[in-house]
N, CA and C atoms as an extended XYZ file, in Angstrom:
300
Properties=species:S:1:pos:R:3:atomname:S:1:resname:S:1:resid:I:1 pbc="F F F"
N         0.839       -1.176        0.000 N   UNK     1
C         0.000        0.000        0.000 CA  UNK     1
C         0.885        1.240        0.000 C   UNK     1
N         0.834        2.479       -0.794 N   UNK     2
C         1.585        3.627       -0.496 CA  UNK     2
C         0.744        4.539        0.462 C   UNK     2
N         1.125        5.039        0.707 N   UNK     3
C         1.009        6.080        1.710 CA  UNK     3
C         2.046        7.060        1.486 C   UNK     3
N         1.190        8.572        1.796 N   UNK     4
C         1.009       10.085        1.635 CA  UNK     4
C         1.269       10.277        3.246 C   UNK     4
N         2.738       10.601        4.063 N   UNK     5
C         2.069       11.515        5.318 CA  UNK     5
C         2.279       12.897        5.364 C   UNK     5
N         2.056       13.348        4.352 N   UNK     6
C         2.154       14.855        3.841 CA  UNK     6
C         0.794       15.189        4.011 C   UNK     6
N        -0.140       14.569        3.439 N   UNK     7
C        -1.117       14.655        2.900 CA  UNK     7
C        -1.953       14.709        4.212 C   UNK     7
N        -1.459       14.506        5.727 N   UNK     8
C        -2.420       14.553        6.634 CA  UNK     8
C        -2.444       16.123        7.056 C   UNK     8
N        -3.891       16.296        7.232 N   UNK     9
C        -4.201       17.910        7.484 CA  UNK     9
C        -4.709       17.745        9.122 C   UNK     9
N        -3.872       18.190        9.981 N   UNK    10
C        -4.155       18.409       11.548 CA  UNK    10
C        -5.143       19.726       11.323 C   UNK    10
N        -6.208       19.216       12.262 N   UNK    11
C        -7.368       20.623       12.796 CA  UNK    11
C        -7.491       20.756       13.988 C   UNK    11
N        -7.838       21.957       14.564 N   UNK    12
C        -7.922       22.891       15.554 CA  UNK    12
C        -9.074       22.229       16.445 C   UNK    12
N        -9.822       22.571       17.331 N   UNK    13
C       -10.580       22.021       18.135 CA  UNK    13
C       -11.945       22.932       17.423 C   UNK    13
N       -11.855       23.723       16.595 N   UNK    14
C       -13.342       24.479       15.866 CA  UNK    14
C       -12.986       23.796       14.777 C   UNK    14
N       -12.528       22.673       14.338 N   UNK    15
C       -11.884       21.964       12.913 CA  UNK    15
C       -11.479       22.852       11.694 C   UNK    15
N       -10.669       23.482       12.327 N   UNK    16
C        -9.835       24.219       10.915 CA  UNK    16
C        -8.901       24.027       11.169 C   UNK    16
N        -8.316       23.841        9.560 N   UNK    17
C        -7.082       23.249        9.531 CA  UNK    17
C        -5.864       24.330        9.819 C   UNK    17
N        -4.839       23.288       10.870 N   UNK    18
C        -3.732       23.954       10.562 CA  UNK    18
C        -2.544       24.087        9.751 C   UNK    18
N        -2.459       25.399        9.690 N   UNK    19
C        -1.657       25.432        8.149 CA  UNK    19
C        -0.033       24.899        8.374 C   UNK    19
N         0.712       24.859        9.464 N   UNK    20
C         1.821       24.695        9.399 CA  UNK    20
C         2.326       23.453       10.292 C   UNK    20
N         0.792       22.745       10.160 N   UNK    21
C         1.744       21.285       10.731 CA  UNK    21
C         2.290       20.006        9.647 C   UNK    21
N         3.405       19.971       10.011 N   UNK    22
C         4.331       19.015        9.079 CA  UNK    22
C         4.162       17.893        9.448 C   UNK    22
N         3.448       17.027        9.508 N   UNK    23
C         2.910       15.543       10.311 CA  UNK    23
C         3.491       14.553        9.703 C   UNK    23
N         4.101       14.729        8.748 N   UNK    24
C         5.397       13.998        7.888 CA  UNK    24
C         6.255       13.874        8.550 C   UNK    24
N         6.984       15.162        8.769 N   UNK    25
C         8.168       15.086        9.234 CA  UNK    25
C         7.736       14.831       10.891 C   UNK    25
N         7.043       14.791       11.420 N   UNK    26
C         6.840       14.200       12.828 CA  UNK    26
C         7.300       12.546       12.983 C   UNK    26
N         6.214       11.895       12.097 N   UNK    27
C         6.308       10.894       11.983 CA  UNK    27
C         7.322       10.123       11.366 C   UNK    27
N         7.778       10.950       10.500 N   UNK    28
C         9.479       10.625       10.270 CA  UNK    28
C        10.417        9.993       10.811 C   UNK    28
N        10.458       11.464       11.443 N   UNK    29
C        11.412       11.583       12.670 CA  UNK    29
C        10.925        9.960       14.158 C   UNK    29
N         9.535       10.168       13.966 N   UNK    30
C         9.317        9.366       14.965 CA  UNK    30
C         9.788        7.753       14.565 C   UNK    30
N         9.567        7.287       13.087 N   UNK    31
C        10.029        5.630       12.921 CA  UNK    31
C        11.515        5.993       12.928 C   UNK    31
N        12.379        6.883       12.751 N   UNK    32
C        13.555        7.028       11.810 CA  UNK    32
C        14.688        6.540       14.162 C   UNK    32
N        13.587        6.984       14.928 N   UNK    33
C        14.140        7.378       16.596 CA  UNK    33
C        13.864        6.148       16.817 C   UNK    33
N        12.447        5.442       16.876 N   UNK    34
C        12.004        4.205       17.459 CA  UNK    34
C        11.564        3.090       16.860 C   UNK    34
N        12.041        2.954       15.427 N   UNK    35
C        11.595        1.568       15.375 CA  UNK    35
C        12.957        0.494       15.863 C   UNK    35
N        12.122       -0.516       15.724 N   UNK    36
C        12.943       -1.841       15.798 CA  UNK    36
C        13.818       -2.482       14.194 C   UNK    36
N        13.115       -1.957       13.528 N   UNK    37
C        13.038       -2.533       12.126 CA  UNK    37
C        13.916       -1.482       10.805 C   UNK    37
N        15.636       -2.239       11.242 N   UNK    38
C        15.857       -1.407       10.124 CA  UNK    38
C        15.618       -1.423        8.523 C   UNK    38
N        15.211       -2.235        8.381 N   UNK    39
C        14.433       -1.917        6.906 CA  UNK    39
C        13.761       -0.491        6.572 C   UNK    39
N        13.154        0.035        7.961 N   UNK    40
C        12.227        0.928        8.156 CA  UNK    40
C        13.217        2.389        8.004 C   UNK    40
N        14.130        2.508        8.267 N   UNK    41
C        15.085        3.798        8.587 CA  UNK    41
C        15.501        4.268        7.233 C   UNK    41
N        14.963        3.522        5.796 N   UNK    42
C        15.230        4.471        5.053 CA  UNK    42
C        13.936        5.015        4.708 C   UNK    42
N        12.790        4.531        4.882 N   UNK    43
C        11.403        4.314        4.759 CA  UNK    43
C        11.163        5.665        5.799 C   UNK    43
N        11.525        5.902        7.211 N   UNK    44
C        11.717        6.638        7.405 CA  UNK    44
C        11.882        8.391        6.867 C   UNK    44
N        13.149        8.836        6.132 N   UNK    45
C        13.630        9.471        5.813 CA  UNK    45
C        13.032        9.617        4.524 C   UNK    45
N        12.429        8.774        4.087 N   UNK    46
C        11.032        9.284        2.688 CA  UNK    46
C         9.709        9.771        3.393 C   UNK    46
N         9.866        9.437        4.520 N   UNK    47
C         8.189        9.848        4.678 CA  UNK    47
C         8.823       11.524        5.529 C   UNK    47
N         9.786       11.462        5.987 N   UNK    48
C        10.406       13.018        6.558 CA  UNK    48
C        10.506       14.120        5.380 C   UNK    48
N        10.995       13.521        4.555 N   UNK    49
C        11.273       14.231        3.185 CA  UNK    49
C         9.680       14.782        2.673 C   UNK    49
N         8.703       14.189        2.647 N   UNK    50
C         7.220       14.259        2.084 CA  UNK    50
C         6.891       13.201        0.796 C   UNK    50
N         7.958       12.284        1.036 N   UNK    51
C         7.147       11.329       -0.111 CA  UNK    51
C         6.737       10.302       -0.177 C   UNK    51
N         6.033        9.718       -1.203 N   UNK    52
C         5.184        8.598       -1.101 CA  UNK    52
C         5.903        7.414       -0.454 C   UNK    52
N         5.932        6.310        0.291 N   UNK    53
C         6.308        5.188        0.588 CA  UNK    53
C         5.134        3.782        0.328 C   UNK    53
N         5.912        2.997       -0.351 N   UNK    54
C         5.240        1.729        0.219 CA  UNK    54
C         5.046        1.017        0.651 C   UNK    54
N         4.101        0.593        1.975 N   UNK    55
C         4.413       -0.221        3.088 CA  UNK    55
C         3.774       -1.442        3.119 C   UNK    55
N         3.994       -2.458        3.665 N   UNK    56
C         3.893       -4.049        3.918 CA  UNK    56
C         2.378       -3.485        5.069 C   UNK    56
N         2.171       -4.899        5.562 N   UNK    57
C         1.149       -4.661        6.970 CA  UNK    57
C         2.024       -4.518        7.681 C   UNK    57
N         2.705       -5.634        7.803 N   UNK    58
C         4.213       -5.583        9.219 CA  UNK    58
C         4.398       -4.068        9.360 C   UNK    58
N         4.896       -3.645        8.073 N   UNK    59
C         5.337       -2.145        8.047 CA  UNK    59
C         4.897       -1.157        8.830 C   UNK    59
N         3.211       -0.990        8.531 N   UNK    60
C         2.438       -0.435        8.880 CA  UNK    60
C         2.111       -0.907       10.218 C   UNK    60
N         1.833       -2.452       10.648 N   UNK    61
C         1.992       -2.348       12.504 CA  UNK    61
C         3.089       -1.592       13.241 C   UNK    61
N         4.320       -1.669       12.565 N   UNK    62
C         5.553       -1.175       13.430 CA  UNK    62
C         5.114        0.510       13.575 C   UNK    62
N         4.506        0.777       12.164 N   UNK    63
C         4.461        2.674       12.439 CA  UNK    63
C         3.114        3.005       13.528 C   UNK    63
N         1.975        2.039       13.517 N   UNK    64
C         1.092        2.147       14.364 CA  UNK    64
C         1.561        2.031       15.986 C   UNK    64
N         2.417        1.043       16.103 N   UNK    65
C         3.256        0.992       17.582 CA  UNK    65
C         3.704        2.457       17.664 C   UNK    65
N         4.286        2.524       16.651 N   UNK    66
C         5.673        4.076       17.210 CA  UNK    66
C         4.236        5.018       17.573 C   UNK    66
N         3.167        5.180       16.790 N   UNK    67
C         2.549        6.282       16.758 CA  UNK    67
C         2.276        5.972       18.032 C   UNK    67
N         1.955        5.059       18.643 N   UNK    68
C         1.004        4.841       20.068 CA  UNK    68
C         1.912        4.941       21.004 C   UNK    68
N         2.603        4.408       21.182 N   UNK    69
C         4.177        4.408       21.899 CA  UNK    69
C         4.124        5.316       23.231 C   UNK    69
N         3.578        5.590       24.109 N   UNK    70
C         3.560        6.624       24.968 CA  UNK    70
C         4.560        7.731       25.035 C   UNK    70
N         6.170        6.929       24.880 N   UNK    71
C         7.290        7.736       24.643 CA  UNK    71
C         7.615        8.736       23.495 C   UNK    71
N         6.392        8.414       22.422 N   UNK    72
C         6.450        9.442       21.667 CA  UNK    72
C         5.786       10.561       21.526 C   UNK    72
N         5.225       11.165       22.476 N   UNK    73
C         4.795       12.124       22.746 CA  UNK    73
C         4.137       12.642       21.549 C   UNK    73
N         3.429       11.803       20.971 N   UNK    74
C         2.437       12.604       19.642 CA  UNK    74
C         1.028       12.524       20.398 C   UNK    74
N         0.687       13.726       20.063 N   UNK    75
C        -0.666       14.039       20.727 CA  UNK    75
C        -2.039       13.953       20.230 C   UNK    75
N        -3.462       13.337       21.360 N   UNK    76
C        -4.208       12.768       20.625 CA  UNK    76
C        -4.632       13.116       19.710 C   UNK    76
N        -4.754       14.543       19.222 N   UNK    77
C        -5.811       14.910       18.212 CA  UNK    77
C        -4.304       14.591       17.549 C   UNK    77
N        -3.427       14.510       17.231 N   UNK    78
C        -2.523       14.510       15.513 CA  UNK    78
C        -2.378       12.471       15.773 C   UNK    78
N        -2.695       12.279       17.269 N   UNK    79
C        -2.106       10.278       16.497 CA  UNK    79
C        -3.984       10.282       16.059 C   UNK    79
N        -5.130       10.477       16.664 N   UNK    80
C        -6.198       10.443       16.079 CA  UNK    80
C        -5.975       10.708       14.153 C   UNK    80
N        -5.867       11.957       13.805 N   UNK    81
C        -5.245       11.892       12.572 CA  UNK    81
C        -4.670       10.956       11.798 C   UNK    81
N        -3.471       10.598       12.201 N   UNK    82
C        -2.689        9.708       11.609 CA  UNK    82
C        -3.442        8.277       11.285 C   UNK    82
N        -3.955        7.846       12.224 N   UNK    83
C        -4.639        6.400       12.265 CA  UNK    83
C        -5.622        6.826       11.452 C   UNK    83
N        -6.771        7.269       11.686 N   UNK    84
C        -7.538        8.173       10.987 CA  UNK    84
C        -6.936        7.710        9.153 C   UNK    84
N        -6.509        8.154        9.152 N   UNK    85
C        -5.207        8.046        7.250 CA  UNK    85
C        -4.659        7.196        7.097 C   UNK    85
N        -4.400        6.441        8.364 N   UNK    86
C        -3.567        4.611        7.997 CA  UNK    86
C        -4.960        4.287        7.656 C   UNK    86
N        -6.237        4.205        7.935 N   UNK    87
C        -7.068        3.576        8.163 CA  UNK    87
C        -7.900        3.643        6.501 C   UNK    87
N        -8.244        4.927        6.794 N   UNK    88
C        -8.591        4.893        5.344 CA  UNK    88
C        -7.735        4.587        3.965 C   UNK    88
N        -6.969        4.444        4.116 N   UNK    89
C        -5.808        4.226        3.341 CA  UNK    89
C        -5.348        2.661        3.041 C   UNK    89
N        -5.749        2.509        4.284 N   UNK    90
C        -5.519        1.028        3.831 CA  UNK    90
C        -6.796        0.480        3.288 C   UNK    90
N        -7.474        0.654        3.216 N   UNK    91
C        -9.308        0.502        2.809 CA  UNK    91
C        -9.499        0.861        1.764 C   UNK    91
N        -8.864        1.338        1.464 N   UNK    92
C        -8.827        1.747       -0.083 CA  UNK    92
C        -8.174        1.390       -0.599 C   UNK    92
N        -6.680        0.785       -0.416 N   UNK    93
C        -5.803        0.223       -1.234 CA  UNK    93
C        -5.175        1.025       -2.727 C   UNK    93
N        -5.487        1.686       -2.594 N   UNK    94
C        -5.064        2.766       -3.974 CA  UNK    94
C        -4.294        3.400       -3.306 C   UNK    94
N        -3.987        4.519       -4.349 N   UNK    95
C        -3.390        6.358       -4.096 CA  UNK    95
C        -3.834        6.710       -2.987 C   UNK    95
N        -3.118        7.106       -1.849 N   UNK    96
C        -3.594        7.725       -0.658 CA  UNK    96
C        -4.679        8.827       -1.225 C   UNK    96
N        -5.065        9.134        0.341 N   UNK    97
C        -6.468        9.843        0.140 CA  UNK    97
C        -6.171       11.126        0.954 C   UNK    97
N        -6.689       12.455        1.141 N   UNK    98
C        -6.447       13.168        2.110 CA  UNK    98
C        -7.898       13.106        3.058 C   UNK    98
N        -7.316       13.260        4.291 N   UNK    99
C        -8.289       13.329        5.291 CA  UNK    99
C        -8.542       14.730        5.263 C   UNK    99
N        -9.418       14.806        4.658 N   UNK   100
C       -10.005       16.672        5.126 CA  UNK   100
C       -11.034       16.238        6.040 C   UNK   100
């Protein structure tokens, strides 16, 4: 499946979007610090960069751990997001989708 984490749009608590969150490079940064799986660390550094990756399920459990991970301090409304976009994304099996 590829996956877009550029493409996730974080909103405000009145749901407007914010314009300058990089949820790419969060999550980047976050497999690139904590996974287990170096396969993942260049996989990593594409999704930091803003580009498409294609991930396995395995793949995608390991980034669902990091996101949940307590130690990673991603917060609920942006890991809500994220899963949110694994989710639909994988359900669709195509071209990522944006969560507006």
């Amino acid at each position: 499946m590829k996956f877009d984490f550029s493409a996730i749009e974080l909103k405000d608590i009145r749901g407007k979007v914010i314009k300058k969150a990089n949820v790419h490079k969060t999550v980047g940064n976050l497999i690139y610090n904590m996974t287990r799986d170096l396969g993942l660390l260049e996989t990593a550094q594409a999704v930091y960069k803003g580009g498409k990756v294609e991930l396995d399920k395995t793949e995608v459990v390991e980034i669902e751990r990091i996101i949940d991970d307590p130690n990673s301090a991603v917060l609920a409304f942006a890991r809500k997001a994220i899963h949110e976009y694994i989710d639909k994304t994988k359900k669709s099996k195509t071209e990522p989708i944006r969560t507006d």
